[in-house]
C-alpha angles and dihedrals in degrees: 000000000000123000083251098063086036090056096033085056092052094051090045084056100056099039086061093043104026100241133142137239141214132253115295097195088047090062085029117040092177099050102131135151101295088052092044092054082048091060086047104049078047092059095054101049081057095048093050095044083056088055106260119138121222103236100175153323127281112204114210135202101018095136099073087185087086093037086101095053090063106020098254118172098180147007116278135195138200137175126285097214120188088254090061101031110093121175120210125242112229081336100312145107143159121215137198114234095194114138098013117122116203102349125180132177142252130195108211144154115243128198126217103214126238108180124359112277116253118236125249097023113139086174104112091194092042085048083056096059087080098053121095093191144350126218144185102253140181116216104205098208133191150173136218095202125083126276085346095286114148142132118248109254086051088058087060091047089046094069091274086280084284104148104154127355104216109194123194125204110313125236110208113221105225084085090070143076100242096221101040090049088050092062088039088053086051104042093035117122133214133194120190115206123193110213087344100308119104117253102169147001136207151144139243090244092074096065082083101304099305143017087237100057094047088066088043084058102061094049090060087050102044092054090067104050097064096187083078128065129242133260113285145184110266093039123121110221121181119202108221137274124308097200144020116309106247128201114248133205133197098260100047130096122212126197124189113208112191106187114202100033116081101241139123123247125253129231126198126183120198122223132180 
């Protein structure tokens, strides 16, 4: 077995029991990004051959205001699977935290697909030609090594930190002018309240300078990291955090407000 599978089944392990693990870098002292998306190829051919079904992308580390915080140095990505995709009811949903270990929450804007993204493309509004519909969304996020200190390959192999999507209504885009909606997606604001108090704000402009650009990313990067597929019509990408990531408890209620938008807020309750 190669240290990939071995390191892909220990992740596997502690995403289904909440446990942490120990250092990668400390057993590996080459483990760099090439290594981390191995482990992570490795970790969805074990989720598929257990039956779970890749539903979509989630993109990391867009918002370079926190990389500071962790130590990013780019952006990352990882797989949505069924098991972790929830859609919200009239804007509202309640989730389960249980065995998750230090999760915190992201307010994003996530993208159904509607055709694959073609590579290269720095035109939000062209970008925006391959999306069905758009939606408020909450990214759940976690990590299975102590205190959230990691490197950051070891943040890709850990499942890019995605824990739960959580998707709001969705809004089609056919109902849009493309480039109108392109400079709404940038300048658009969000406030996040927990239990009706406002935590952060942000705009779209912080997941790497667009929306938009942040999907265009990972199809460049997908392209070259050929033991993944590409893009394609049906997935649900979200585009990365527009605030701060904040730490979350069972008992509290989050609700995401994006203002100039046109879409409707989205409410999430925490439960054990």
């Amino acid at each position: 077995m190669s240290d990939a599978q071995v390191l892909a089944r220990e992740f596997l392990d502690a995403w289904d029991h909440g446990k942490l693990i120990g250092s990668v870098r400390a057993r590996h002292p080459d483990f760099d990004w090439p290594a981390a998306y191995d482990v992570a190829a490795e970790i969805v051919a074990l989720r598929r051959a257990r039956g779970e079904r890749c539903a979509g992308r989630k993109i990391g580390f867009t918002n370079r205001n926190i990389w500071p915080e962790y130590g990013a140095t780019a952006p990352i990505w990882g797989h949505v699977y069924d098991t972790s995709l929830v859609y919200a009811r009239d804007g509202k949903a309640v989730v389960s935290l249980r065995n998750s270990i230090a999760p915190k929450l992201e307010p994003e804007i996530a993208f159904r697909l509607r055709s694959s993204v073609r590579e290269h493309c720095r035109e939000p509004a062209e970008i925006l030609q391959s999306i069905e519909w758009l939606a408020p969304a909450f990214e759940i996020v976690d990590c299975h090594f102590a205190d959230w200190k990691f490197t950051p390959a070891e943040s890709a192999a850990d499942f890019s930190f995605h824990w739960r999507l959580v998707v709001g209504t969705p809004v089609p885009l056919d109902r849009y002018d493309l480039g109108k909606l392109a400079q709404e997606l940038r300048d658009c604001e969000v406030a996040l309240k927990r239990n009706g108090e406002v935590r952060e704000r942000g705009v779209g402009a912080n997941a790497l300078d667009h929306p938009a650009l942040a999907l265009a990313f990972l199809a460049d990067l997908l392209a070259t990291q050929p033991r993944f597929d590409a893009l394609a019509a049906g997935e649900v990408v979200t585009t990365g955090t527009l605030t701060a990531a904040l730490p979350i408890k069972a008992g509290e209620t989050w609700t995401s407000e994006i203002s100039g938008l046109g879409v409707a807020p989205l409410m999430v309750e925490f439960t054990k």
